[in-house]
C-alpha positions as CSV (number, residue, x, y, z in Angstrom):
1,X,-44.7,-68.6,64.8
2,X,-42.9,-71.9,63.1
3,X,-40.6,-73.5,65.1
4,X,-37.8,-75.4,63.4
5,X,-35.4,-77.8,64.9
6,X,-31.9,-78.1,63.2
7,X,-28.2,-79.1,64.1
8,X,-24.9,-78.6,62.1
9,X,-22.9,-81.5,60.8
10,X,-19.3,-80.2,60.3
11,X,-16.8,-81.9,57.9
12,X,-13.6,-80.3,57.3
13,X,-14.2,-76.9,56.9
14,X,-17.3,-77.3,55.3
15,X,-20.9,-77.0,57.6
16,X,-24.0,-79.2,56.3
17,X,-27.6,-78.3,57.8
18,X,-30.0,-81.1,59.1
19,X,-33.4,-81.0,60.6
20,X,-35.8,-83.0,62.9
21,X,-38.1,-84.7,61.2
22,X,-40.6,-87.6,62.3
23,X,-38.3,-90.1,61.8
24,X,-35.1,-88.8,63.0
25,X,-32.4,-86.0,60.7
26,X,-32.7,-85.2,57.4
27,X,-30.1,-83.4,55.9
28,X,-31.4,-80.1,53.9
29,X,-30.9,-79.7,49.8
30,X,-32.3,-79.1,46.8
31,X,-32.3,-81.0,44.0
32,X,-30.9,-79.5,40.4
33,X,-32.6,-81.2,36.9
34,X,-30.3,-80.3,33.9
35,X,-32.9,-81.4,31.7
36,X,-30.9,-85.0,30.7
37,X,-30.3,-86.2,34.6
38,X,-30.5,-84.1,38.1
39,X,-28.8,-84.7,41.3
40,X,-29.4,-83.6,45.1
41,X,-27.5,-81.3,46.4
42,X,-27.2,-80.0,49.7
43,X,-26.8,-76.3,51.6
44,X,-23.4,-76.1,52.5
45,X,-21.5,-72.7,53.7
46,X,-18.2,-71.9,55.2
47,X,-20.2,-69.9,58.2
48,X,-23.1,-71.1,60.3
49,X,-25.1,-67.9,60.6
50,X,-24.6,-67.1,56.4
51,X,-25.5,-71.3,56.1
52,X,-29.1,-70.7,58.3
53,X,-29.7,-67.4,56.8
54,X,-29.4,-69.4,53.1
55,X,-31.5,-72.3,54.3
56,X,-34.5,-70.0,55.4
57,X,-34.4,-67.9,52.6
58,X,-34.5,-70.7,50.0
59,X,-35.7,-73.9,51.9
60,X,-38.7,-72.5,54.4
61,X,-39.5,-69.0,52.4
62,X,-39.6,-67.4,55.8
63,X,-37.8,-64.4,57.2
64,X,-35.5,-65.2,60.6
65,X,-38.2,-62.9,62.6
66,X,-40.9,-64.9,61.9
67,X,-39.2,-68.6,62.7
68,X,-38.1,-70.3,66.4
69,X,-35.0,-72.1,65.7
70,X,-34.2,-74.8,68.1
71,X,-30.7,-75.8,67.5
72,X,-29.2,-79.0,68.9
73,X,-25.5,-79.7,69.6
74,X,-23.2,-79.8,66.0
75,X,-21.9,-83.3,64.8
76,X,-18.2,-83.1,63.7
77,X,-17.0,-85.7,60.8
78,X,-13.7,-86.7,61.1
């Protein structure tokens, strides 16, 4: 079983994902090449549960069942 330990940043209404990583939190994305320049964009979601269920599904490729999430007390941006 993989654990994975995450925390929600929240600004405005908005929730961002990070994640623990070796040298401290990384927040989650993707990046997106449009063939003449790309960007990194990250996971966002009006809902936490819809926000982890995105992250897992496109991020890890691993089911909720199969993953221990350790979640650590949200950050709110003012």
């Amino acid at each position: 079983m993989r654990t994975i330990k995450i925390r929600y940043v929240k600004r405005n209404d908005t929730y961002y994902m990070e994640r623990k990583s070796l040298f401290g939190w990384k927040r989650l994305g993707y990046s997106v090449d449009m063939g003449y320049g790309g960007f990194w964009q990250s996971y966002t979601s009006k809902d936490k549960k819809e926000l982890l269920n995105e992250v897992l599904e496109r991020h890890f490729e691993a089911d909720k069942r199969f993953v221990e999430v350790i979640e650590y007390p949200m950050i709110k941006i003012y």
